[in-house]
C-alpha positions as CSV (number, residue, x, y, z in Angstrom):
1,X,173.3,55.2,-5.1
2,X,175.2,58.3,-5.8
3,X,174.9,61.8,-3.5
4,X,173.5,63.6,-6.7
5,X,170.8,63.2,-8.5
6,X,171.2,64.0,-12.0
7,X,168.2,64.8,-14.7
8,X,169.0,64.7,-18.0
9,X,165.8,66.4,-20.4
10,X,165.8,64.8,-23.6
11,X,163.4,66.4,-26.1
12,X,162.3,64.5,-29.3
13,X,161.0,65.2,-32.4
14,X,160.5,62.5,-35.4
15,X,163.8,61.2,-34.5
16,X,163.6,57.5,-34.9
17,X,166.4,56.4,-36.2
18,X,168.2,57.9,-33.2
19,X,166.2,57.7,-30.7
20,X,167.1,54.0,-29.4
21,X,170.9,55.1,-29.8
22,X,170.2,57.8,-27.8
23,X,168.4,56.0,-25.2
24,X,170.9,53.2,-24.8
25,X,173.8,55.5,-24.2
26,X,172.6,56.9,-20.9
27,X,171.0,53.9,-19.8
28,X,174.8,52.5,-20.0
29,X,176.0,55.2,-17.8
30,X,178.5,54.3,-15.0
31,X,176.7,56.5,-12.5
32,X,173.5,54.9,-12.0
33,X,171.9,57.7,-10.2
34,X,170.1,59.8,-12.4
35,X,166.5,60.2,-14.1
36,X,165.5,60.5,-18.1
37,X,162.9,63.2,-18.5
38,X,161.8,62.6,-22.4
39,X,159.6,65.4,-24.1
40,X,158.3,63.9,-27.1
41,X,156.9,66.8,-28.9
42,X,154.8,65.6,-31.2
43,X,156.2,63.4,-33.4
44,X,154.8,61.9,-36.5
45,X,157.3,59.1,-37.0
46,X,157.8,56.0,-34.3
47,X,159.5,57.8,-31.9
48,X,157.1,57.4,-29.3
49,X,156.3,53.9,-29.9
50,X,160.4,53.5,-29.4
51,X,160.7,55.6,-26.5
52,X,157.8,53.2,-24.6
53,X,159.7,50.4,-25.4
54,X,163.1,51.9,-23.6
55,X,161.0,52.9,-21.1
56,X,159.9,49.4,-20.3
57,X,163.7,48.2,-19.9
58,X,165.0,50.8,-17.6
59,X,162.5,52.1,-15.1
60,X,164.4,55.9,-14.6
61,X,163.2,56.7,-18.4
62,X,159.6,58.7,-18.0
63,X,157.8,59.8,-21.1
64,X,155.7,63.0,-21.6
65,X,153.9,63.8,-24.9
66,X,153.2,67.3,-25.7
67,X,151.7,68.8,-29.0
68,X,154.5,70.4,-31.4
69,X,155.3,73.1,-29.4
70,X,159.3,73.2,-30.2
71,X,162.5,72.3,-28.5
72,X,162.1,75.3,-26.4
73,X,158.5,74.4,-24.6
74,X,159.8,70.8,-24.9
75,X,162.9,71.6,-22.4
76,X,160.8,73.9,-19.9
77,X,158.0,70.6,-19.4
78,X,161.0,68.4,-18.9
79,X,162.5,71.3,-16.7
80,X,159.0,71.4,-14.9
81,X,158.5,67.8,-14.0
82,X,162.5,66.9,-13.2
83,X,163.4,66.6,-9.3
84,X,167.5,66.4,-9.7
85,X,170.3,68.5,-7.6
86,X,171.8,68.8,-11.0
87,X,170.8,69.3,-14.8
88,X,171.7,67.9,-18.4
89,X,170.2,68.7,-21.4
90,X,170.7,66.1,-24.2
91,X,169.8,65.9,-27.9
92,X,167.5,63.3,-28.8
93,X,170.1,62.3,-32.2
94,X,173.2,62.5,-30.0
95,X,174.8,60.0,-27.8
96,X,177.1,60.6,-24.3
97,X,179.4,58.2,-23.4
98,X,179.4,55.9,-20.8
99,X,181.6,58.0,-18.0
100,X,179.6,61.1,-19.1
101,X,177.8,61.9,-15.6
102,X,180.5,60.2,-13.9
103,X,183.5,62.5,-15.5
104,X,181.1,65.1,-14.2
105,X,180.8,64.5,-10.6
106,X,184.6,63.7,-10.2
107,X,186.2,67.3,-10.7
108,X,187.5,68.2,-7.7
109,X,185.8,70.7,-5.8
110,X,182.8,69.7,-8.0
111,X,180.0,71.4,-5.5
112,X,181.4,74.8,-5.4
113,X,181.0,74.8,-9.4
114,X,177.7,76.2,-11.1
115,X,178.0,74.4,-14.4
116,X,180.8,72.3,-15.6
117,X,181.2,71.8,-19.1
118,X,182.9,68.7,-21.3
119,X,184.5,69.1,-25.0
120,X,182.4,67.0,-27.4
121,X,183.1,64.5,-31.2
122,X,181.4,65.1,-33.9
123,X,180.0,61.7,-34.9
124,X,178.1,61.2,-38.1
125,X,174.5,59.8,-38.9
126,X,176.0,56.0,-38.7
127,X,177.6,56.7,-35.5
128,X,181.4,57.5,-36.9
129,X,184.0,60.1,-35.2
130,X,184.5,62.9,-37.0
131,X,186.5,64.9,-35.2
132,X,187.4,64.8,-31.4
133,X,186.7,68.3,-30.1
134,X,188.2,68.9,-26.5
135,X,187.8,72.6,-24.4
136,X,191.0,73.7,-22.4
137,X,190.7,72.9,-18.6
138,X,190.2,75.8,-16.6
139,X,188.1,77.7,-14.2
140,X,185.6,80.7,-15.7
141,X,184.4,83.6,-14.3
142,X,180.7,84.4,-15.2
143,X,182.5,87.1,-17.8
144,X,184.6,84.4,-19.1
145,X,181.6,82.0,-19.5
146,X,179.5,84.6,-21.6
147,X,182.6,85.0,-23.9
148,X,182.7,81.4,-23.9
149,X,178.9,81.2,-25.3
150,X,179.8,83.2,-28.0
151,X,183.4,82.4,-28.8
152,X,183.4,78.7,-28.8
153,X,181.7,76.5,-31.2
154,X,178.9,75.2,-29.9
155,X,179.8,76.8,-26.4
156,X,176.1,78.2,-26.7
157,X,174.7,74.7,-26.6
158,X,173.1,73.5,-23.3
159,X,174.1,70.0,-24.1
160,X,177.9,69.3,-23.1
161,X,177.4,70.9,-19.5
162,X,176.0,69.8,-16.1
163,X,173.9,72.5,-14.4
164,X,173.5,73.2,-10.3
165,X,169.5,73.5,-10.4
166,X,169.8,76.1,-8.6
167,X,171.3,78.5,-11.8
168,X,168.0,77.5,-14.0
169,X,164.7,79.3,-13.4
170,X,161.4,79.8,-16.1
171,X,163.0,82.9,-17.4
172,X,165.4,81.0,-18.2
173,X,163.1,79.5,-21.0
174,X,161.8,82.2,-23.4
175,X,158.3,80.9,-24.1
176,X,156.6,84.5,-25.2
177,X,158.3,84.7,-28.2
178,X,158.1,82.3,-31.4
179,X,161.9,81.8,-31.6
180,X,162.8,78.7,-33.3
181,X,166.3,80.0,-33.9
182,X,169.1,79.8,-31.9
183,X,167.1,79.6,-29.3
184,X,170.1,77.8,-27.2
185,X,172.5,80.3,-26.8
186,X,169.7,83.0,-25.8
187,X,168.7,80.4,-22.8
188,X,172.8,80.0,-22.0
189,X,173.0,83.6,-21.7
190,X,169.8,84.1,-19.3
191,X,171.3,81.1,-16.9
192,X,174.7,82.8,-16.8
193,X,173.5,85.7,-14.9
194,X,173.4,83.2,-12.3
195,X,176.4,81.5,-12.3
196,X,179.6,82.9,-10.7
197,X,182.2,79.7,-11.4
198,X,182.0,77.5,-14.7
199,X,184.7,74.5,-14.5
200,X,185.8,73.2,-18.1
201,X,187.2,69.8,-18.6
202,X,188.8,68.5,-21.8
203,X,187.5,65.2,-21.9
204,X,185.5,64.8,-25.4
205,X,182.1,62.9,-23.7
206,X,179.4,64.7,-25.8
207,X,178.6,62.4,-29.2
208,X,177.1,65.4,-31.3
209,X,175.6,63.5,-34.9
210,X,175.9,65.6,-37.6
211,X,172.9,65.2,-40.2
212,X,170.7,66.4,-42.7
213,X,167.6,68.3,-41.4
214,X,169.2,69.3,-37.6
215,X,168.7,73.5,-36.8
216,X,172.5,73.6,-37.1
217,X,172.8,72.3,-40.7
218,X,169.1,74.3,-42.1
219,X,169.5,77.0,-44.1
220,X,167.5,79.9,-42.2
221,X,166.4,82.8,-43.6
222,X,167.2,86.4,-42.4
223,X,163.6,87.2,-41.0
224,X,164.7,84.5,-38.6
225,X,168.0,86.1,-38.2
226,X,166.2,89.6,-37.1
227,X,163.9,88.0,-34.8
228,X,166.8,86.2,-32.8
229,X,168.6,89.5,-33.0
230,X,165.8,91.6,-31.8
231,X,165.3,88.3,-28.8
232,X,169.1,87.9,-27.7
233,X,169.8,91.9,-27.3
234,X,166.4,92.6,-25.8
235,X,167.2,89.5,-23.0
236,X,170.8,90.7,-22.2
237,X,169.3,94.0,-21.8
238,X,166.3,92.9,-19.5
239,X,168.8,90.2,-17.4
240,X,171.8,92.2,-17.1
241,X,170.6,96.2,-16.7
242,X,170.3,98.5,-19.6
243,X,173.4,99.8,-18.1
244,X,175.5,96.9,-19.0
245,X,178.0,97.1,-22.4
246,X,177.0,94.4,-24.3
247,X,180.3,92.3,-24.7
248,X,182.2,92.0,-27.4
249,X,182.2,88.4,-27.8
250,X,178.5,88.8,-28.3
251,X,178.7,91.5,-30.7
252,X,181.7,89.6,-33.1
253,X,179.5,86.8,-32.7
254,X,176.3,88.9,-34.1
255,X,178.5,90.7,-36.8
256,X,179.9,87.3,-37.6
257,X,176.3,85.6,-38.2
258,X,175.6,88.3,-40.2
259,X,178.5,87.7,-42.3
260,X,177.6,84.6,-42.4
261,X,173.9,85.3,-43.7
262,X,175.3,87.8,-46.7
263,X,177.0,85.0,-48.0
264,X,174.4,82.6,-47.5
265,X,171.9,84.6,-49.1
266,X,174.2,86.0,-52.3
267,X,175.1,81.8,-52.6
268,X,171.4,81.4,-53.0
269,X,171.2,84.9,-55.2
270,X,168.2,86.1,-52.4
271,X,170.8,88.6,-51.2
272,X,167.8,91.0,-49.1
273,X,169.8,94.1,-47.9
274,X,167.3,95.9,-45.7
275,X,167.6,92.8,-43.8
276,X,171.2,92.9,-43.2
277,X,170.7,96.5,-42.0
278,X,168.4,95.8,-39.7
279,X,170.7,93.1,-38.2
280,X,173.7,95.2,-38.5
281,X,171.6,98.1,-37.1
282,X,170.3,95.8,-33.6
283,X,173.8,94.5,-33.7
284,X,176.1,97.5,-33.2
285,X,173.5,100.0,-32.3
286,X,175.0,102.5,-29.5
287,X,178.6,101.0,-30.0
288,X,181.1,103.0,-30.6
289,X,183.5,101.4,-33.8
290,X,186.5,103.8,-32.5
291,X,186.1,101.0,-29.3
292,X,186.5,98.1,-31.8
293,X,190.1,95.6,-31.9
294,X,191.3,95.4,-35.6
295,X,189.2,92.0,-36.5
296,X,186.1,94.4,-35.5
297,X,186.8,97.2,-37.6
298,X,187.3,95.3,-40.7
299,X,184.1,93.0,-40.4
300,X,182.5,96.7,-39.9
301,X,183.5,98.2,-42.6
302,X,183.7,95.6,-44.8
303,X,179.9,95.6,-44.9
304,X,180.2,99.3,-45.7
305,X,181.9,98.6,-48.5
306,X,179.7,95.5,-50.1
307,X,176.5,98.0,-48.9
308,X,178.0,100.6,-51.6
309,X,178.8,97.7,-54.1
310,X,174.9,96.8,-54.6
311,X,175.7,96.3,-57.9
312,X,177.4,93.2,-57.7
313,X,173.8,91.2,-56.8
314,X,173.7,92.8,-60.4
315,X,176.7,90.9,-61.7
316,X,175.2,87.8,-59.7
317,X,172.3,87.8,-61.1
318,X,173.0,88.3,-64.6
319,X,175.5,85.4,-64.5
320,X,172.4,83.4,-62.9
321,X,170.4,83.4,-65.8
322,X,173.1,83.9,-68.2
C-alpha cells in the first residue's frame, strides 16, 4: 500500500477498440495504490459492455454511466465521486506505461509540488511509437506553467500531469457553457491560479494514439473557434482580475490558432472573414502591438495584409471550379 492515493478519471465515449488497451495499461501499474473512476458517457458502441468486464478483473476500476453530456461533464462526475490525495486524467484511446504513477511519486521533494508533469510518445491506432516526446526537467513557477499551457504541444492537456487535489475545484470545470472545443487548456488555465510550483520530468510515460475522429485531428469550424475565444479570455479575466495582462504566450497561442484557422478554411475554400475578425478582435483586443517581440508583429500584420488581399478567395475560388 502506497502513502498516496492516486485517482486517475478516465472518460469514454464509443471507444471500443481502445478501451481494453486502455484499461490494461493502468491495471499493470507498478504502484498498486490507486483508483479508476470511468465516465462512460454515453456510448453507442460496446464500450460499456468492455469496461464491466475490466471491472470484474481488477476491483479498483468503478463504472459510472451518464447520458452524452461531453468530455467536460464526464471529468467533473469522475472529479465528484474520486477520494484520492492526488489526480490523473487519462484518455480513454491512450495508454500510460507501467512506471507511470510510480515515476510520479519518486521526484524528490514530490509533496511540496502542485502538479508534476511527464513528456509523452505519440503511438498510432495499432499501438506503434511515433515519436518519443520528452519535456526539459525543471521546476515552474505558476507564470512559467501558464506559458507552458500555451507554448508546449499538448502542455494544455490534463493528461501527462499528476494533480495535488487540493489545486482542482468545480470552477475548475466550465459546465455553463457548451464548449466542446479546446475545452482542456481553458480547465489547465483555471487550475493554475492555484498552483505555485509545477515540477517537469523528461521521462516520455504518456502513450497519446493518434487517430481518425479524436478533437485533435477534427476539422472545427470558426464559430467553434469564437466561442473558445470568447470562453478562454472571459475565464482568465474572471480567475486572475480584470487587472491582469493577459500573457503573451496566450495571446501567440490565440493569434497562432487563428492562423491556423485562415488556412484551414481557404484549404477548404470556406475562407469566412468576419470570423477571423472577431477572433483577431477578442484576441488582441486592449493590447498594445508597439508591446509585441518581432514573431508578434509579423503574425499581426500579416493578417492586415491577407484582410486587404480579399481578392485572393477570388483567385481561389475561380481555380475551384475552373
Amino acid at each position: 500500500m502506497g502513502k498516496y492515493m492516486i485517482s486517475i478519471i478516465v472518460p469514454a465515449y464509443n471507444v471500443e477498440g481502445y478501451i481494453s488497451r486502455c484499461l490494461d495499461s493502468i491495471s499493470s501499474q507498478s504502484y498498486s495504490d490507486y483508483e479508476v473512476i470511468v465516465v462512460n458517457d454515453g456510448s453507442t458502441d460496446s464500450t460499456r459492455d468492455i469496461i464491466e468486464e475490466k471491472a470484474k478483473l481488477n476491483d479498483k476500476i468503478k463504472l459510472y454511466n451518464t447520458e452524452n453530456n461531453g468530455v467536460t461533464r464526464a471529468r467533473y462526475l469522475g472529479w465528484e465521486q474520486c477520494k484520492g490525495d492526488y489526480v490523473a486524467f487519462l484518455d480513454a484511446d491512450d495508454e500510460i506505461e507501467f512506471e507511470y504513477l510510480d515515476s510520479f511519486l519518486k521526484v524528490k521533494g514530490f509533496e511540496k509540488y502542485d502538479i508534476i508533469v511527464s513528456g509523452y510518445r505519440r503511438i498510432s491506432e495499432n499501438g506503434k511509437v511515433l515519436s518519443n516526446n520528452p519535456y526539459d526537467n525543471g521546476e515552474l513557477s505558476q507564470k512559467e506553467y501558464i506559458d507552458f499551457l500555451f507554448d508546449t504541444d499538448f502542455g494544455g492537456s490534463p493528461w501527462g500531469k499528476l494533480f495535488n487535489r487540493k489545486v482542482i475545484s468545480d470552477y475548475c470545470f466550465d459546465l455553463n457553457r457548451n464548449i466542446s472545443f479546446k475545452e482542456d487548456v481553458i480547465m489547465n488555465m483555471v487550475i493554475s491560479s492555484n498552483v505555485k510550483s509545477v515540477k517537469v520530468i523528461s521521462e516520455t510515460l504518456y502513450r497519446y494514439r493518434v487517430r481518425k475522429g479524436s478533437a485533435i485531428t477534427e476539422l472545427r469550424t470558426s464559430n467553434y473557434e469564437i466561442e473558445y475565444f470568447d470562453t478562454i479570455n472571459d475565464k482568465f479575466i474572471r480567475t486572475f482580475g480584470s487587472d491582469c495582462k493577459l500573457p503573451e504566450s496566450m495571446i501567440y497561442y490565440n493569434v497562432r490558432f487563428c492562423l491556423y484557422s485562415l488556412a484551414k478554411e481557404l484549404l477548404r475554400f470556406e475562407f469566412n472573414f468576419s470570423n477571423i475578425n472577431r477572433i483577431m478582435s477578442i484576441s488582441l483586443e486592449n493590447i498594445d502591438v508597439t508591446d509585441f517581440n518581432t514573431k508578434m508583429k509579423i503574425i499581426h500584420y500579416s493578417f492586415l495584409l491577407i484582410e486587404k488581399s480579399k481578392r485572393l478567395l477570388d483567385v481561389l475560388t475561380f481555380w475551384k471550379f475552373k
